[in-house]
C-alpha positions as CSV (number, residue, x, y, z in Angstrom):
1,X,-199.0,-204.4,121.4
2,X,-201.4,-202.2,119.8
3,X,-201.5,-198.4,118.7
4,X,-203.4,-197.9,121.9
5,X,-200.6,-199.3,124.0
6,X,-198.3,-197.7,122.7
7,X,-199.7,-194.4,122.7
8,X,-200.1,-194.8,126.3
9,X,-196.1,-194.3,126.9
10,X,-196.9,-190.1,126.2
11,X,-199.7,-190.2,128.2
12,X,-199.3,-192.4,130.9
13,X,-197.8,-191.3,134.7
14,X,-194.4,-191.8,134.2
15,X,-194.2,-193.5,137.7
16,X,-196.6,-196.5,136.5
17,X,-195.1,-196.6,132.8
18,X,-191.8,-197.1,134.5
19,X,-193.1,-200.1,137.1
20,X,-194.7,-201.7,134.2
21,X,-191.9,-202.0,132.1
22,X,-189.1,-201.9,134.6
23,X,-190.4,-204.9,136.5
24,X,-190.6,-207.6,134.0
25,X,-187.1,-206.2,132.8
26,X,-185.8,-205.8,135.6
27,X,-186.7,-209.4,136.7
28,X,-185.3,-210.5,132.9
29,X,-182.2,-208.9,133.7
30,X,-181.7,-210.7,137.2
31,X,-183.0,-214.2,135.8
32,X,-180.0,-213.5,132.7
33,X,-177.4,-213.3,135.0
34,X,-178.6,-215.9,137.1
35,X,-177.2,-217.9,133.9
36,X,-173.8,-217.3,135.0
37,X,-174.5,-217.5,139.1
38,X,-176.1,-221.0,138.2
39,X,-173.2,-222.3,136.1
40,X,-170.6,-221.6,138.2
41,X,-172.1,-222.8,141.5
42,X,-173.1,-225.8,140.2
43,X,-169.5,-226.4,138.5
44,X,-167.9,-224.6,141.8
45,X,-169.7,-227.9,144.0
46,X,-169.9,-230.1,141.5
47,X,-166.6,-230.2,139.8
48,X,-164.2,-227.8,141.9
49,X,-162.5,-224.3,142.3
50,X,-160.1,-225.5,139.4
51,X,-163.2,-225.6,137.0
52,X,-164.2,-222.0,138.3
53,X,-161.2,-220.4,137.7
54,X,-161.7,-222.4,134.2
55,X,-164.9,-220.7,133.6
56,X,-163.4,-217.2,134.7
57,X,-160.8,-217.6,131.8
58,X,-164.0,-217.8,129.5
59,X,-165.8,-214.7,130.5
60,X,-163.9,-212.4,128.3
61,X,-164.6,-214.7,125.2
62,X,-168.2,-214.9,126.2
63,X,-168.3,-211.0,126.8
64,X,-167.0,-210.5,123.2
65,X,-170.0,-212.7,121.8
66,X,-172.3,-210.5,124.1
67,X,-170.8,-207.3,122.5
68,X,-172.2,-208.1,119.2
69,X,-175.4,-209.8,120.6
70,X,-175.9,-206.3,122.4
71,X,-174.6,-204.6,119.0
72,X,-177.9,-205.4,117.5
73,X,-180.0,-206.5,120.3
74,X,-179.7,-203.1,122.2
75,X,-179.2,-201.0,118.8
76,X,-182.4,-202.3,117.1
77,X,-184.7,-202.3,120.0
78,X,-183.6,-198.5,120.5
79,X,-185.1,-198.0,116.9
80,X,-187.9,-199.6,117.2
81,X,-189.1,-197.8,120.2
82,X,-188.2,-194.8,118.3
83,X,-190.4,-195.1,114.9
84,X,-193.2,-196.6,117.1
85,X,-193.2,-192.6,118.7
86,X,-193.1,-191.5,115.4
87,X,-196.1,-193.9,114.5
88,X,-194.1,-195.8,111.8
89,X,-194.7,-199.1,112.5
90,X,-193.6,-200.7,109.0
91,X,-190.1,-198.8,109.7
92,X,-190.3,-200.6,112.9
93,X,-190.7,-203.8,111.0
94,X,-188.2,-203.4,108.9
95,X,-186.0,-203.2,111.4
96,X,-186.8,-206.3,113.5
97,X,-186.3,-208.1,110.3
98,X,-183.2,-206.6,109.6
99,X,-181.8,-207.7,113.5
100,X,-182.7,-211.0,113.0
101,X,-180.4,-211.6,109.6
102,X,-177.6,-209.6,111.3
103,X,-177.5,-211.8,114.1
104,X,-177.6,-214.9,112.4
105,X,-174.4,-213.6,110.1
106,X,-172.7,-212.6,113.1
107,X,-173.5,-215.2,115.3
108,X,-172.3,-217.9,112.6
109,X,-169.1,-215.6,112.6
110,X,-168.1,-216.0,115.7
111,X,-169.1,-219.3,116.2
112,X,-166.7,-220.7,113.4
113,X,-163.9,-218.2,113.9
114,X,-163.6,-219.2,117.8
115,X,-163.9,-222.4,118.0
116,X,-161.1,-222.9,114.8
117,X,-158.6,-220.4,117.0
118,X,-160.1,-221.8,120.9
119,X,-157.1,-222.9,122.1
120,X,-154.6,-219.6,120.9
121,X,-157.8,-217.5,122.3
122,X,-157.4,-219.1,126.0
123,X,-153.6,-218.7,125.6
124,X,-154.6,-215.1,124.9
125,X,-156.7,-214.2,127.4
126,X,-154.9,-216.2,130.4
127,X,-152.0,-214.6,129.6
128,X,-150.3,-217.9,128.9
129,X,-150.2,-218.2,132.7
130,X,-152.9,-220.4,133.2
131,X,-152.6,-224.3,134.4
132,X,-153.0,-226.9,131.8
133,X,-156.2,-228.1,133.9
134,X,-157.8,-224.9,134.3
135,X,-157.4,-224.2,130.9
136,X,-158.8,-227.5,129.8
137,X,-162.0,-227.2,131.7
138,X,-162.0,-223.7,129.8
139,X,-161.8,-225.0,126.3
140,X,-164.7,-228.3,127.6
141,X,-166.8,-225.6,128.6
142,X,-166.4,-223.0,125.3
143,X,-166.6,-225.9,122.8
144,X,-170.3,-226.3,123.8
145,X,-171.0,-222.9,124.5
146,X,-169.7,-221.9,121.2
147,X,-172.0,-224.6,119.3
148,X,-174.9,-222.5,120.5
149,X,-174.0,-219.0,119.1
150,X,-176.3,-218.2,116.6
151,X,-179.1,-219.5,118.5
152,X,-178.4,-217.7,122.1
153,X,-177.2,-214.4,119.7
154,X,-180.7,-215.2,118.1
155,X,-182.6,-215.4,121.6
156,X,-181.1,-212.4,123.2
157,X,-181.8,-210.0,120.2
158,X,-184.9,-210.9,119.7
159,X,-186.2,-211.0,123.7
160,X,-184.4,-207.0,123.3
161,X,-186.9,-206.2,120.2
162,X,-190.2,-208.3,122.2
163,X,-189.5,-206.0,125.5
164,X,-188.8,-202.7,123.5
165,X,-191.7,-203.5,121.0
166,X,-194.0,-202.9,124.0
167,X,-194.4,-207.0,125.4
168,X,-192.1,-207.0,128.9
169,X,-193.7,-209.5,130.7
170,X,-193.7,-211.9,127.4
171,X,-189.8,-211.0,127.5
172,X,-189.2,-211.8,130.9
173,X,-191.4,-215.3,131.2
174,X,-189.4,-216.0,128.4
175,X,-186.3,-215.6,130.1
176,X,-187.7,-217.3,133.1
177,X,-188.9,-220.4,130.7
178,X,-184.4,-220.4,129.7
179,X,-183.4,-220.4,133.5
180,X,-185.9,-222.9,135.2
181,X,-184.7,-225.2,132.5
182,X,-181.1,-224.7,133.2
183,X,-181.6,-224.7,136.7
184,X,-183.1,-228.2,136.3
185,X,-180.8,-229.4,133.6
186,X,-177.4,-228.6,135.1
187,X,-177.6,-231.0,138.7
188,X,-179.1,-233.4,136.5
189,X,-176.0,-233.7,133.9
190,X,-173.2,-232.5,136.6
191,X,-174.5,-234.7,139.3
192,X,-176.3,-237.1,137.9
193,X,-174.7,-238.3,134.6
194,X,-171.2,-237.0,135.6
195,X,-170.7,-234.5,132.7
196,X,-168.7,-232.0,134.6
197,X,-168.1,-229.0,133.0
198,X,-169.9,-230.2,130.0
199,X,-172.9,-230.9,131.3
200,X,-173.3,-227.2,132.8
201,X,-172.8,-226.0,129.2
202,X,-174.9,-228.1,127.3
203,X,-177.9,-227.2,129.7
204,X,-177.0,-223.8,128.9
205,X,-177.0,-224.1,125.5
206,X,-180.3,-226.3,125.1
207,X,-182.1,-223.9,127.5
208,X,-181.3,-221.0,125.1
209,X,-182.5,-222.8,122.2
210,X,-185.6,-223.8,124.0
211,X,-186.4,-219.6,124.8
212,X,-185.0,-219.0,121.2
213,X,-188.3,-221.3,120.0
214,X,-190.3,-219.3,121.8
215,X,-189.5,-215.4,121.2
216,X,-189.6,-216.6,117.0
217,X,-192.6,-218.1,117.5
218,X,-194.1,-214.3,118.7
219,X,-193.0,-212.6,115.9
220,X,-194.5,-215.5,113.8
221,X,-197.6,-214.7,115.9
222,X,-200.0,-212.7,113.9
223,X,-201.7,-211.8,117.2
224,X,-197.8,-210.2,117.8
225,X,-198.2,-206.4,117.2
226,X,-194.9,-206.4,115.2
227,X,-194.5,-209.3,113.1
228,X,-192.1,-210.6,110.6
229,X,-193.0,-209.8,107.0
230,X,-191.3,-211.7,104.0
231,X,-190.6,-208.7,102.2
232,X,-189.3,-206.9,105.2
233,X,-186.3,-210.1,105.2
234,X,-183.6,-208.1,102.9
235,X,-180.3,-206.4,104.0
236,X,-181.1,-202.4,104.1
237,X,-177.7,-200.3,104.7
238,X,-179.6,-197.4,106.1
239,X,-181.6,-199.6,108.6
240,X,-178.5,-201.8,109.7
241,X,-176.5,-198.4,110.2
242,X,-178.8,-197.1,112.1
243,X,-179.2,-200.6,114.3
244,X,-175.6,-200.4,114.8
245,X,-174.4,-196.6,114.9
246,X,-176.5,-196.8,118.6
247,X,-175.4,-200.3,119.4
248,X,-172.1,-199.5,118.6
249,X,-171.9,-198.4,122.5
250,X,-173.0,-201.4,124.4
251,X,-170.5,-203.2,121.9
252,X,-167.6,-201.0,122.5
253,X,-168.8,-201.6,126.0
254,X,-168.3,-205.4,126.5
255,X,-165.6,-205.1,123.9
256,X,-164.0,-202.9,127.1
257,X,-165.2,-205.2,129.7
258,X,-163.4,-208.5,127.8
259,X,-160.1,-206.3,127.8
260,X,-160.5,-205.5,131.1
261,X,-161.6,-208.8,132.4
262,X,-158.6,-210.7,130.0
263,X,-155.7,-208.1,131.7
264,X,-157.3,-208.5,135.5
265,X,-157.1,-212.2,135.0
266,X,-153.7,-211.9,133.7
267,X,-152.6,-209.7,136.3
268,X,-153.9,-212.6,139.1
269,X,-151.9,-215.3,137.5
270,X,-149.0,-212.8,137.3
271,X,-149.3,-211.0,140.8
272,X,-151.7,-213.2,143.0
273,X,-149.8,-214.1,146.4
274,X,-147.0,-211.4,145.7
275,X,-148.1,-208.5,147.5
276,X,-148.0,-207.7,151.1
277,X,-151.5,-207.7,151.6
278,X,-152.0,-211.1,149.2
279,X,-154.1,-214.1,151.2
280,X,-152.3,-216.3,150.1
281,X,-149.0,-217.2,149.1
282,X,-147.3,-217.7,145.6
283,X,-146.3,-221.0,146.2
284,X,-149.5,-222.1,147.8
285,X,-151.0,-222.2,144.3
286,X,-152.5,-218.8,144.7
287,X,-152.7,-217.8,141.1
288,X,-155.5,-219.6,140.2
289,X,-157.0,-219.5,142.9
290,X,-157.2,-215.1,142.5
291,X,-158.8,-216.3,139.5
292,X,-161.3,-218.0,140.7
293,X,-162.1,-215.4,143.2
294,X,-162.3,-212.8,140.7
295,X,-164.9,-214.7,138.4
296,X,-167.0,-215.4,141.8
297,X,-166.9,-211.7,142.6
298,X,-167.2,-210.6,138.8
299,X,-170.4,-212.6,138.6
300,X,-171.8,-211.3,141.5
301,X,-171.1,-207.4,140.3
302,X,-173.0,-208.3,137.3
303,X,-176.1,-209.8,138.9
304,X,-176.4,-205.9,140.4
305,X,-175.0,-204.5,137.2
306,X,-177.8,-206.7,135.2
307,X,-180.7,-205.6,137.4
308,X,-180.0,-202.0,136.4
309,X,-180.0,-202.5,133.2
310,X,-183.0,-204.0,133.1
311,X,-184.5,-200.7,134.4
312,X,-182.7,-199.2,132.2
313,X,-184.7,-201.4,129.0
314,X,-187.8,-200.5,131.2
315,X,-186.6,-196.5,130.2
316,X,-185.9,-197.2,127.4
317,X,-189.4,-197.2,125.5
318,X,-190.4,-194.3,127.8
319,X,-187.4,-192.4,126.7
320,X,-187.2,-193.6,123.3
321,X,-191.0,-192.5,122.7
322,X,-191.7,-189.4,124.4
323,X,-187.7,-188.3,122.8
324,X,-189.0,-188.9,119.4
325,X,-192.6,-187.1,120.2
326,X,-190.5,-184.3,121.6
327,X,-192.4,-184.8,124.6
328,X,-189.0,-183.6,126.9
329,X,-190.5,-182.8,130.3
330,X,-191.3,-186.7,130.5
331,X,-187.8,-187.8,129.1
332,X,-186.3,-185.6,132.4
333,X,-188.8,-187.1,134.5
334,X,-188.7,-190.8,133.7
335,X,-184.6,-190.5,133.6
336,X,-184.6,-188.9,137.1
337,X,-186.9,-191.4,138.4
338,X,-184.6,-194.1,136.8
339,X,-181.4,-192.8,138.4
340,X,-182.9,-192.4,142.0
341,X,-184.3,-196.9,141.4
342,X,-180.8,-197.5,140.4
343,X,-178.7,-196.1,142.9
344,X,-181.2,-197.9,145.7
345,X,-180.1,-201.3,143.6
346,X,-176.8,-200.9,143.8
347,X,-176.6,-200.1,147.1
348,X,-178.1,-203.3,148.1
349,X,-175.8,-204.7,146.3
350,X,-173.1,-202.6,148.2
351,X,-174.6,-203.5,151.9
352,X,-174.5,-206.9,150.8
353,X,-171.0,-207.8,149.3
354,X,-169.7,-205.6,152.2
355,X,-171.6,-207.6,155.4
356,X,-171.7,-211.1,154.5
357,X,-168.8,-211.7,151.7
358,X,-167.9,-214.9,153.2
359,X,-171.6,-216.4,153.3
360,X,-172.1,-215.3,149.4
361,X,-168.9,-216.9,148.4
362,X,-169.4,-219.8,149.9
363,X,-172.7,-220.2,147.3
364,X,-169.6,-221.2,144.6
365,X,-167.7,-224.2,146.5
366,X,-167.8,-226.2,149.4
367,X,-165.1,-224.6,151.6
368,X,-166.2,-226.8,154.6
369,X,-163.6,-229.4,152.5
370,X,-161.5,-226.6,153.3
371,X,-157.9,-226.5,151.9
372,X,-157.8,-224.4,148.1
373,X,-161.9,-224.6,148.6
374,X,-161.5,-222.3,152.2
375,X,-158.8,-220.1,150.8
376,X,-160.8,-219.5,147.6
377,X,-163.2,-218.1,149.7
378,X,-161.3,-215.5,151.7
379,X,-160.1,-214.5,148.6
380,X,-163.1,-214.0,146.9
381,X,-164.4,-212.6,150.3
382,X,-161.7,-209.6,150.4
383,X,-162.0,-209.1,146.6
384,X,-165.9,-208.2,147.6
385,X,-165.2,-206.3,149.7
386,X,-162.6,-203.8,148.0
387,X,-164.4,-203.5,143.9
388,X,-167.5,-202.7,145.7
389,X,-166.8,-199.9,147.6
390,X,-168.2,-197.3,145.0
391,X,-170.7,-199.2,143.7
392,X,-173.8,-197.1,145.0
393,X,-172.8,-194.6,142.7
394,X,-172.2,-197.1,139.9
395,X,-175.9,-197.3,139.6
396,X,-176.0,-193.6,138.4
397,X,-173.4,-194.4,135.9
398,X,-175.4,-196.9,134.2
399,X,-178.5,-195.4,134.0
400,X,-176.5,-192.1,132.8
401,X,-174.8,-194.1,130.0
402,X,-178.3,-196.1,128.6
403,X,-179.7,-192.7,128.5
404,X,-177.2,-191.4,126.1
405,X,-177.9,-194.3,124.3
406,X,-181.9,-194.4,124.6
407,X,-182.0,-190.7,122.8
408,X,-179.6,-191.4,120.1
409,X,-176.3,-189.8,122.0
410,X,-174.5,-192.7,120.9
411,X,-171.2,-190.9,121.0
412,X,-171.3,-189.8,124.7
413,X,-172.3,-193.7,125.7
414,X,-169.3,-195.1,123.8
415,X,-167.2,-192.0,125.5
416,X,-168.1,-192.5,128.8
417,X,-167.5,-195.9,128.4
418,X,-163.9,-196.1,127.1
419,X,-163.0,-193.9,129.3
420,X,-163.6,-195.8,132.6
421,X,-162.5,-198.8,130.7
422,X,-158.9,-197.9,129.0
423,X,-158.2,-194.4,130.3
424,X,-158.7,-195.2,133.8
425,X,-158.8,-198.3,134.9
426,X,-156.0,-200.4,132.6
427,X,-153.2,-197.8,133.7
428,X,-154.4,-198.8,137.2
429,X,-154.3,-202.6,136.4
430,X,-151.0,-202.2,134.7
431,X,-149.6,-199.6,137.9
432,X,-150.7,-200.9,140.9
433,X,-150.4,-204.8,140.9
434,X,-146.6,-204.2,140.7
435,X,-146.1,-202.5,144.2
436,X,-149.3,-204.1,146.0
437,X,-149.7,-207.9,144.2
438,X,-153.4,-208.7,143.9
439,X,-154.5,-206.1,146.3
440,X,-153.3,-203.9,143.9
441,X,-156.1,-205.1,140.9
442,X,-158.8,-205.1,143.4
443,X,-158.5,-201.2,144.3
444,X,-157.9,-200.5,141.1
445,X,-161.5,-200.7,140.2
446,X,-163.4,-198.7,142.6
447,X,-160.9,-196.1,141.6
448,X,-161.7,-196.1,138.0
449,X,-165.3,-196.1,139.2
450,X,-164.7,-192.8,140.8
451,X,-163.3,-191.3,137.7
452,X,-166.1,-192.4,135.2
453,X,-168.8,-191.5,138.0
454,X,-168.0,-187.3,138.3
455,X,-167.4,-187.8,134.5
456,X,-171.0,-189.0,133.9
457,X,-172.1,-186.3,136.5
458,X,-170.9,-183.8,134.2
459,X,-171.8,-185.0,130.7
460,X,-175.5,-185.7,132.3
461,X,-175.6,-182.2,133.6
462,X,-174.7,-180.4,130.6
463,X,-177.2,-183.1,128.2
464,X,-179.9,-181.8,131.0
465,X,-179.6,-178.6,130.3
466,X,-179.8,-178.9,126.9
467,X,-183.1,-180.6,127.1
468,X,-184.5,-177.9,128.8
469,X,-183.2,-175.2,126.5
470,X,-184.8,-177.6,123.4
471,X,-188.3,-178.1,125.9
472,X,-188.2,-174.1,126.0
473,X,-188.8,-173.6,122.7
């Protein structure tokens, strides 16, 4: 990217800035989560519902890994898009090189701490409720997953500091590159060579190491507008607070979605086929299966939560710039504009899960065996059904909360956050599963949703205004 280009983010229409960068993110975004879809219907027909109620149990350990991928992924592409409006480009630098050691330390962290405490970290987050099979397809799958750590922490962080440095559609073909591969990988090891479970993380993990080659060889690049410098490669404490002082929100935020996700699969091994309204009864086996349902429906959440966030990474060099140029009328507008393409993706989503539940679930397992497979996808059907009731609205949430972010409000991010997370919804998971089984965790989401949404209504309102007051002067 050159001076010119990114000069072009104050001057630009706001409506073309925000296609151009919102597209190739946007289509990033999708093709990441299609990481998890891919997995878990190719496990889901390949292996069984056991195995996806396996891979359900990981998603809070993998969400924790994502919190400090995001930590520094999200946090240093947020400065970088900042000092390029200033027109600091060696501060810029400096902090891609900075990203890159922090995410090998952590990565290496987590990697070795996990996989020595894997098996007391599934009793953990199943709630020590779980069946010894579906927890051993858990641990097949992590052991592999975990091997990859620093590479995929690596990939992700530096895709965040290719898009934000002003090169999306370089950051989403890379992306695309990582999901063909898997795409073709994963039939060929689960079907083929009869790897199960294995096989769908090892062509996870070698397709992330394949996009990992490719996003270091562009800073390497010395056509790359940012590039790594040798001298830039030491730890400075003001640069790595700043990196994570703003990606301390999306941390605290999948920190809050691992909680979440560990106590709602808890609560299904506790409370599925209890309730009155519960599909299926206790001693039919239901507790797994409620898991299972709720990673099908989880996963298909995300794929609409993903897509908005990649319009909000599209934002976020709009934002970050014309913020730091103190250009404030085109921070309103390119936020406003955001919120309005958000709410329309979510409520495809919405229109979706809420007419054909049945015919999307059945994308994860082969209920035409019918048995566990069939009731696994009523379950996951009604599930659908209920979390996404307010999810329209979730699409203003988002964008609200990556705003926060994008400007440096940190602080409001992370609040807005824990408080839809633990103030809201875990009194709700801990409340209502007693009296209504199962039924009683699915409700309890759109109702937290409600909460958070008038709360980010009012913290955006009051930020808007005062923008307005600072444009005035």
């Amino acid at each position: 990217m050159s001076r010119t280009v990114t000069q072009s983010l104050g001057t630009d229409s706001i409506g073309k800035l925000l296609f151009n960068y919102a597209t190739p993110a946007i289509i990033a975004m999708a093709i990441s989560s299609l990481y998890h879809l891919i997995d878990s219907a190719f496990v889901g027909h390949g292996v069984g519902g056991a195995a996806i109620a396996g891979m359900a149990i990981t998603m809070p350990i993998m969400n924790i890994g994502s919190a400090f991928g995001a930590m520094v992924g999200v946090g240093a592409g947020a400065r970088i898009s900042l000092r390029l409006g200033e027109g600091n480009k060696q501060a810029a630098e400096k902090t891609l090189c900075n990203a890159v050691i922090l995410n090998v330390v952590i990565g290496f962290t987590i990697m070795v701490l996990m996989l020595t405490f894997l098996d007391e970290i599934l009793l953990l987050f199943s709630g020590g409720k779980a069946s010894a099979e579906t927890l051993e397809y858990a641990r097949d799958f992590m052991r592999i997953i975990l091997l990859g750590n620093v590479t995929a922490h690596l990939y992700f962080g530096m895709n965040d500091m290719i898009r934000a440095s002003g090169s999306p559609r370089k950051s989403m073909a890379i992306m695309l590159t990582s999901v063909v591969i898997n795409l073709i990988l994963n039939p060929l090891f689960i079907f083929v060579f009869d790897w199960g479970i294995r096989g769908s993380a090892l062509a996870t993990v070698i397709s992330q190491f394949v996009a990992f080659a490719i996003a270091l060889s562009h800073f390497c690049s010395k056509r790359s507008f940012l590039r790594f410098k040798r001298e830039a490669f030491h730890f400075d404490l003001k640069i790595v607070g700043n990196i994570l002082s703003i990606g301390l929100a999306p941390f605290l935020m999948n920190i809050c979605a691992s909680i979440v996700v560990a106590f709602v699969n808890t609560a299904m091994l506790h409370y599925g086929g209890t309730g009155l309204n519960d599909m299926v009864p206790r001693e039919q086996g239901a507790a797994d299966l409620y898991v299972g349902a709720y990673g099908i429906v989880n996963r298909i959440a995300l794929l609409f939560i993903m897509v908005v966030q990649g319009l909000n990474q599209g934002m976020q060099p709009i934002v970050g710039y014309n913020y730091g140029a103190k250009n404030y009328a085109r921070v309103r507008k390119a936020v406003y504009m955001t919120i309005c393409c958000g709410v329309v993706i979510a409520t495809l989503g919405f229109l979706l899960g809420e007419s054909i539940p049945h015919l999307i679930a059945q994308g994860f397992v082969d209920s035409s065996k019918g048995g566990s497979e069939q009731m696994l996808v009523d379950i996951a059907a009604q599930g659908m059904r209920l979390i996404l009731i307010m999810f329209p609205l979730v699409g203003f949430q988002v964008v609200v909360g990556g705003f926060f972010q994008y400007i440096g409000k940190a602080q409001l991010a992370i609040f807005m956050s824990l408080t839809r997370q633990l103030l809201f919804l875990l009194p709700l998971l801990w409340f209502l599963p007693r009296s209504l089984g199962a039924y009683g965790v699915w409700i309890s989401m759109p109702i937290a949703d409600s909460a958070s949404i008038l709360l980010a209504a009012i913290l955006f309102v009051w930020q808007m205004r005062k923008i307005r007051s600072m444009e005035r002067r």
